[in-house]
N, C-alpha and C positions, 0 to 999 in steps of 0.2 A: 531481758526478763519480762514476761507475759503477764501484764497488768490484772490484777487478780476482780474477778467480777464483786461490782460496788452494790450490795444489796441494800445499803444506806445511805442517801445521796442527804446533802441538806436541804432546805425546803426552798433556801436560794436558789441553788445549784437544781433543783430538780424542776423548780420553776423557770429558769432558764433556759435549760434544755430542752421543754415543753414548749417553748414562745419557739425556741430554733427550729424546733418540729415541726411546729408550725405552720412556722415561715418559707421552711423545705416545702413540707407540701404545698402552699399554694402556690410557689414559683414552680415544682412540676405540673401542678395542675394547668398554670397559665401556659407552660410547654407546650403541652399535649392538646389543648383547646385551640390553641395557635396552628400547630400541627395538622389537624383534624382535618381543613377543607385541603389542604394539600395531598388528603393521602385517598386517592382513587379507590372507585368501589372493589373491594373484592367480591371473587362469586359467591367465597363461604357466608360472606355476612348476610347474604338475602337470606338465608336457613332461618336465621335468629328474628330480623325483619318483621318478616309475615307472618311467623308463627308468635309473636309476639305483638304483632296487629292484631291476631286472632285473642290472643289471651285479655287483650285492654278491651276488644269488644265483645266475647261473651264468656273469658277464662279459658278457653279448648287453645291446643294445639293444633288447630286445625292449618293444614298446609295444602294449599291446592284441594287436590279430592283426597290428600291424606291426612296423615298427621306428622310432626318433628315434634318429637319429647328427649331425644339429646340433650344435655345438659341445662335441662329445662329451670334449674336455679337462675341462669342467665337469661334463660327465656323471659321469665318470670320479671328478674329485675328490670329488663327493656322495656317488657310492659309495663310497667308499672311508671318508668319515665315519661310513655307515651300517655298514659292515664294525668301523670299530677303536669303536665303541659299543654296537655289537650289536641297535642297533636303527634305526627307519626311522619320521621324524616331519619336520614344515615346517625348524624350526629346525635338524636336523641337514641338511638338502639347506640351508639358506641357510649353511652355516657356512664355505665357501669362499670366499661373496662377502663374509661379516661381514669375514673376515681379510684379504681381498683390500682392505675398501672401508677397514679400521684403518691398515694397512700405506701408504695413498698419505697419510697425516696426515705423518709421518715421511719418508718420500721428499721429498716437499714440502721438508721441515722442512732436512734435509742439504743437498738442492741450493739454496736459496734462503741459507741460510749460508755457502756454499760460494761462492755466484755474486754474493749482493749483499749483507747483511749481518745481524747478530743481531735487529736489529728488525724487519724485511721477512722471517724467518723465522718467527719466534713471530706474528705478526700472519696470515701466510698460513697458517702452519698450525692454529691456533685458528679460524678462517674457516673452513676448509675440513672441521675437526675437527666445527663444529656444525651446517653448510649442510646444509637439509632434506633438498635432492637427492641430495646425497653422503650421507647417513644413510637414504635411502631405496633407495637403487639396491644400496646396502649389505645392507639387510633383502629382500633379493629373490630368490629362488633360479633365479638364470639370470647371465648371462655376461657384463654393464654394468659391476659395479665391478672383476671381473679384468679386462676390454680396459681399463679405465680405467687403471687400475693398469700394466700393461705397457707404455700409448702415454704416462705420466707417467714410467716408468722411461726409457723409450726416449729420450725429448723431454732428459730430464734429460742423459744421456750425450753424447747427441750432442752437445749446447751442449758440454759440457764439453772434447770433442774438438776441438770448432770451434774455439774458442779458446785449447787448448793441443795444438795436434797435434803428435804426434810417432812413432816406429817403437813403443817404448816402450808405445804407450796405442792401439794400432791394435786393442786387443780391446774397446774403447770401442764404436765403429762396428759393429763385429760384432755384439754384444752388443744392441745397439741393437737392431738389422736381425733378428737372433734374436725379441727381444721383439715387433716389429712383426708378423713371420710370425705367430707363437703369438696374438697379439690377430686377426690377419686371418683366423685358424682361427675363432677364435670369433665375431665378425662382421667382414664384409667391409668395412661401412665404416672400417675402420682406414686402409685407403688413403687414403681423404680426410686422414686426421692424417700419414700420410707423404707426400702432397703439400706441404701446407702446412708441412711440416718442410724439402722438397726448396725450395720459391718462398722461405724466408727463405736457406737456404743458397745461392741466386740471387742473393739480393738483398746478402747478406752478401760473398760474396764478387765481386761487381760492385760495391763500393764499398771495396774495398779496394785500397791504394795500390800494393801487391805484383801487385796482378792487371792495376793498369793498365798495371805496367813488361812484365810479361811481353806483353802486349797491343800493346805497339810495338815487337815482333819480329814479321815478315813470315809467315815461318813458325810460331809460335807461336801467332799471332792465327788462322790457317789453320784450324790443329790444335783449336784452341779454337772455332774457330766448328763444324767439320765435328762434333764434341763434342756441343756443344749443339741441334746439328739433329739428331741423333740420336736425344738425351734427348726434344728436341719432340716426334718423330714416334712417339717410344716414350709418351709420353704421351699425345699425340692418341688413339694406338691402344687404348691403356687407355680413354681415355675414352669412346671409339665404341664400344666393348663394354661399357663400363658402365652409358650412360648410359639404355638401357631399362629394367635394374634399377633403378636410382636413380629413374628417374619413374613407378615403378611403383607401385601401390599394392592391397593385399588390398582386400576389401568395406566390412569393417569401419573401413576409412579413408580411404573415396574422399570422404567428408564435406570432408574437410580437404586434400582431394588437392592444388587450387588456391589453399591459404588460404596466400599468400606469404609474411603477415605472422605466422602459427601462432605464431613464433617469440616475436619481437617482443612480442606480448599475453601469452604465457608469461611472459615476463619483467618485463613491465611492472605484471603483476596481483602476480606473486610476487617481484620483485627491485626492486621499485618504482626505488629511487634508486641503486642500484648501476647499475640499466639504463641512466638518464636521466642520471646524469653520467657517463656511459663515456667522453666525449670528454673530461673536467676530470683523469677518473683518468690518463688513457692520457698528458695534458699531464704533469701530477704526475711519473707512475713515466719517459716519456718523459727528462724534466730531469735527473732522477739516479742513471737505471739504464737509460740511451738502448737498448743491444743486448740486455739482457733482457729489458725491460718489451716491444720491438720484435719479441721472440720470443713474448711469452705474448699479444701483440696478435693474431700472424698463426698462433697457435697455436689460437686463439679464434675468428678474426672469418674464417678461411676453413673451417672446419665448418660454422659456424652459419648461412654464405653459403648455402652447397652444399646442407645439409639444407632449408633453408628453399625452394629449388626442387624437393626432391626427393617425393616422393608418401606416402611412409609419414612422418608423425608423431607423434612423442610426447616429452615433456621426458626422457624417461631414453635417446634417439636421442643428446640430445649430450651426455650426463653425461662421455663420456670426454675433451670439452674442457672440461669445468665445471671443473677444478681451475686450467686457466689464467685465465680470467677472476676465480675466489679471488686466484690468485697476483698477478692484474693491480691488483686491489684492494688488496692486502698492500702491492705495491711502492709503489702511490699513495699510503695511509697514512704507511709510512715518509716516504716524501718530503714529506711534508707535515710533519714533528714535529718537524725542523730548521727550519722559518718558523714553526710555531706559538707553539716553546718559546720563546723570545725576547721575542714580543708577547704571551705569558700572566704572562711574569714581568715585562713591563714595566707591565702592565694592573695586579699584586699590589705593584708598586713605588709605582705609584702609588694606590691604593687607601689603602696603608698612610702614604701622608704625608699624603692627606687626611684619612682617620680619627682622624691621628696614635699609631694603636698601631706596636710594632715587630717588621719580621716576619723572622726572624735567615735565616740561607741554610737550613738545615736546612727550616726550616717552609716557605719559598718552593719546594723543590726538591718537598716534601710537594705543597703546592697545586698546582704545576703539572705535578707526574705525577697529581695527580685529575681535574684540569679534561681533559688530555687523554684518560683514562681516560673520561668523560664524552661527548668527542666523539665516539668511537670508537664507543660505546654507542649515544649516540644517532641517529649515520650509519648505525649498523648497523638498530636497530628499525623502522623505517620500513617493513624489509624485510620484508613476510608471512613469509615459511619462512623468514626467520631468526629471526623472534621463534615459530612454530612449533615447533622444534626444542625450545628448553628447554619447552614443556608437555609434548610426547613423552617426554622424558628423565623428569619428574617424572612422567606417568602408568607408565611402566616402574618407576623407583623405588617408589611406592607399590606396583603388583602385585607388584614383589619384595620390599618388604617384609610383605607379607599374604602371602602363598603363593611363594615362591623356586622353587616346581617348575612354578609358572605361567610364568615367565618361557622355559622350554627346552620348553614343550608347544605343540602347536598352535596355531596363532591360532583365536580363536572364529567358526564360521561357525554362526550357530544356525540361519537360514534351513535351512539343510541338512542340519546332524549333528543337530538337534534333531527330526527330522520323517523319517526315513529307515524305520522301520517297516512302514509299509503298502508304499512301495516296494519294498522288500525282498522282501515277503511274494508282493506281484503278480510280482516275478521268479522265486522259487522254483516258482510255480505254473504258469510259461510263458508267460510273458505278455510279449509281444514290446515290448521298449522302444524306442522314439525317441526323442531329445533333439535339441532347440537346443543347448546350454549341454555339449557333447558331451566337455568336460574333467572337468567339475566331475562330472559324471553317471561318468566313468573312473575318477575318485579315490576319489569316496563308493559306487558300487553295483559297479564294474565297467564293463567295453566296452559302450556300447551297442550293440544292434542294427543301429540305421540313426542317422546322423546327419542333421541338417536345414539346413546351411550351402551357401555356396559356397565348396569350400576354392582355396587360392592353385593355378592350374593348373603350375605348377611339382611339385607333389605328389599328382598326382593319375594315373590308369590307369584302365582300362573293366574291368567283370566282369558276367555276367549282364544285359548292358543299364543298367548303375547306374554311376556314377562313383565310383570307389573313392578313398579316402583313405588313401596308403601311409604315413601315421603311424601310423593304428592300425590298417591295413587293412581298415576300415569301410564299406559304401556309406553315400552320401549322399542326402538327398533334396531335386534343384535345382529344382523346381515342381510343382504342382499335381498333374500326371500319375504322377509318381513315388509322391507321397503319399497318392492314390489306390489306386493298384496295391498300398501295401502292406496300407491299409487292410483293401482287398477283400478279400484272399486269406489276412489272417491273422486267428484266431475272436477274439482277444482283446490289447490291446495299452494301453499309455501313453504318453501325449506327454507333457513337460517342457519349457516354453518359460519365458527368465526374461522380466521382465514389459518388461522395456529393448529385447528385442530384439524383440518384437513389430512389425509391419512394419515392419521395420527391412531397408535395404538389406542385400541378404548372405543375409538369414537367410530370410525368409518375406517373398510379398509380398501386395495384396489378394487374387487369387486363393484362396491359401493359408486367408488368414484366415477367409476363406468359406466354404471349404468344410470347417474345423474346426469355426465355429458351429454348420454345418445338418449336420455327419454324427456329430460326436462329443459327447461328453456330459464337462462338467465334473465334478472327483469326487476324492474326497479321496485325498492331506492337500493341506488350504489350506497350500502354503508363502508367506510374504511375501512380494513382488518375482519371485510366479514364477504360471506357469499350469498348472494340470494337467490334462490330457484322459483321456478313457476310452471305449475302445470293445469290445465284445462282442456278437459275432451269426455264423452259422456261416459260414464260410470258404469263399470259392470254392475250385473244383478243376482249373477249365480256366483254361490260359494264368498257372498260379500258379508251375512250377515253379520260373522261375529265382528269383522273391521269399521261396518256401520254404528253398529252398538258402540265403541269405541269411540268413533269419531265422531263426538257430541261439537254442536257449534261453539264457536270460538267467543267469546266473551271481552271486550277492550277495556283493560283498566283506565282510571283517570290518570292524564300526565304527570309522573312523580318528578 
């Protein structure tokens, strides 16, 4: 029977549960700070970075020669780390998302006490406290575990509303609806979690006995149907404008554009047995936590629907329903330790009459809070990235016990911070740079010159005959002709391709490759995982100007 939500706690009990809140969050927090210097630069987090150096030094978005205003609440918040520290490094631009991704440990933790009971708390929020995803989407300097955190605040209220509505608590729903906006600022797919928030509250209240009386009034049913043809067509409408963004897909992930099942092998490689009895959990927490477990089901399984048809993937896409599926595991747990406890101490009852020793209640109660303790462990291990987690945690602990100032510096990228000299040197000297790798090339030297992508046409404008990229208002170079043209007409230049994207969809294709071989000359520095070109020979003069214009000198940042 599904513990009914406690909108009365005592001032003991409520004050306990506040300290355990606590306590949760800052053992995630120390997680995820631990975590932090282990988890390598991504390329998305220079976006947040720079444009958030720009906001602590004069409030702009300024990006290169563009601007990033993308999810600029995160913008904002990094700056603003960088401003009350005084200074500008990985770990302070991730420090929004560390507190953001601490913070949903304890959320978790209150609603799941609130909604079904003391053991389906601690269980879901220890899960979710050590879950590689949630500890990685945490160490990332971009806008995953804030929308998580928001569309888990949101999801939590609204339940609560749902089933104790009243004039009283109408800032529930607000509140809510608030949170949803603010995640939908920073990515749009929120609306998919306020779908699946709107189809249970369908579903919820279509089987409710209140809704079937008012439903056998003539006018009422009217009223209610004309209602709900509304909301359809208000959906439809959303959905017919959304659905070319959704099947959309950048270059760099038309690979997977049609790979249905993305999902699914995600899970299956890293969630092994969490994935594969989803249907035993959903039975479990279904039995005796029917309308929560019924929420954290369709809170889950229509995200994971939806992304799975949609064109852009990647596992931190649905980290902001990752916390329901924890939860959905938590409640299954729970529900399972009421048929366990029983047959463990009937198993030590009889153990001990055949051994003939005698095992008093104290000792029995001992055994079988181990053996279950056991279970729980061993359900859990199975799981790659859950048994991932604690090496992360104990590589963080050792570097913070060897060096403590390691832990809040940079993550180490040696490929690049180790080898940046000669580059450096060729840019001081004018020496027109190219890059693939056109972030990483932003953060360590400076704006490149020309980049060598196809950026998403959603971001893009003409100048000079080049396709400009209004992030960093960079041209780009989309084939051969382009890469030519700049060649020709400028005396001296470096390409920087990493060794991954080489003809790689997006980036360069054979053409490309080609005509790097036969025109340009490899040349130092050998970085690992990377290629370096070099070209020198005098410059055209005809048909060069708009490539000149373009190719402004190169600029060398200080060593980050």
């Amino acid at each position: 029977m599904e513990t009914a939500v406690r909108s009365h706690q005592t001032p003991r009990r409520g004050a306990r549960t506040a300290l355990w809140a606590l306590a949760l969050f800052l053992a995630a927090l120390l997680v995820r700070i631990l975590c932090s210097a282990a988890m390598p630069l991504h390329t998305d987090e220079i976006f947040h970075i720079l444009a958030a150096t720009s906001w602590a030094e004069d409030g702009s978005f300024r990006f290169g020669d563009g601007s990033y205003s993308r999810a600029w609440v995160y913008t904002i918040l990094a700056g603003a780390s960088f401003e009350a520290f005084g200074q500008t490094n990985v770990f302070l631009a991730r420090l929004p998302a560390v507190i953001a991704g601490a913070l949903m440990v304890p959320v978790l933790f209150v609603w799941m006490i609130r909604s079904a009971d003391r053991t389906a708390a601690w269980l879901s929020a220890l899960l979710l406290c050590f879950a590689e995803l949630a500890i990685r989407s945490s160490d990332f300097a971009r806008f995953y575990s804030l929308q998580a955190l928001l569309v888990l605040v949101a999801a939590a209220m609204a339940y609560r509303f749902l089933l104790e509505p009243s004039r009283r608590k109408v800032w529930l729903p607000l509140l809510a609806l608030a949170c949803l906006a603010l995640a939908a600022q920073l990515q749009v797919t929120t609306m998919i979690a306020a779908g699946a928030m709107g189809l249970f509250l369908v579903l919820y209240l279509a089987t409710r006995q209140r809704t079937r009386a008012m439903l056998a009034d003539a006018k009422t049913r009217n009223l209610i149907l004309v209602l709900v043809a509304i909301a359809a067509a208000g959906a439809a409408v959303v959905g017919y404008l959304a659905l070319p963004m959704l099947l959309e897909a950048e270059p760099w992930a038309e690979k997977n554009k049609s790979n249905y099942l993305y999902y699914h092998i995600f899970l299956s490689r890293d969630y092994r047995l969490f994935w594969y009895l989803i249907p035993v959990a959903s039975i479990l927490a279904l039995s005796r936590y029917p309308r929560l477990a019924a929420y954290c089901l369709v809170m889950w399984l229509v995200p994971l629907v939806v992304h799975s048809f949609g064109g852009m993937k990647a596992d931190r896409y649905i980290s902001y329903a990752f916390p329901f599926f924890i939860a959905l595991w938590g409640l299954a747990f729970a529900a399972a330790v009421p048929w366990l406890r029983p047959a463990i101490v009937q198993i030590v009852e009889k153990l001990a009459c055949f051994t003939g020793l005698r095992v008093g209640e104290r000792w029995q109660g001992m055994i079988t809070a181990l053996v279950l303790v056991l279970c729980a462990i061993s359900a859990t291990a199975v799981n790659k990235m859950l048994v991932e987690s604690p090496k992360l945690i104990a590589k963080g602990a050792i570097r913070f016990a060897r060096d403590p100032a390691s832990t809040f510096a940079n993550p180490p990228d040696p490929n690049w911070s180790d080898r940046l000299g000669v580059l450096r040197r060729d840019m001081n000297e004018g020496a027109v740079l190219v890059s693939v790798d056109e972030l990483r090339t932003q953060f360590y030297l400076g704006t490149p010159n020309f980049g060598m992508y196809l950026p998403p046409a959603s971001v893009t404008t003409a100048r000079n005959g080049f396709t400009i990229d209004v992030r960093n208002g960079r041209p780009v170079l989309e084939d051969v002709d382009d890469l030519a043209r700049v060649v020709s007409c400028t005396s001296r230049g470096v390409l920087v391709i990493p060794a991954r994207r080489w003809l790689q969809f997006g980036f360069m294709d054979e053409p490309m490759a080609e005509f790097i071989k036969a025109r340009l000359r490899p040349g130092p520095p050998r970085i690992p995982e990377f290629h370096v070109f070099r070209w020198q020979h005098p410059a055209k003069v005809q048909g060069c100007q708009a490539v000149q214009s373009e190719a402004r000198t190169g600029t060398a940042h200080a060593e980050r």
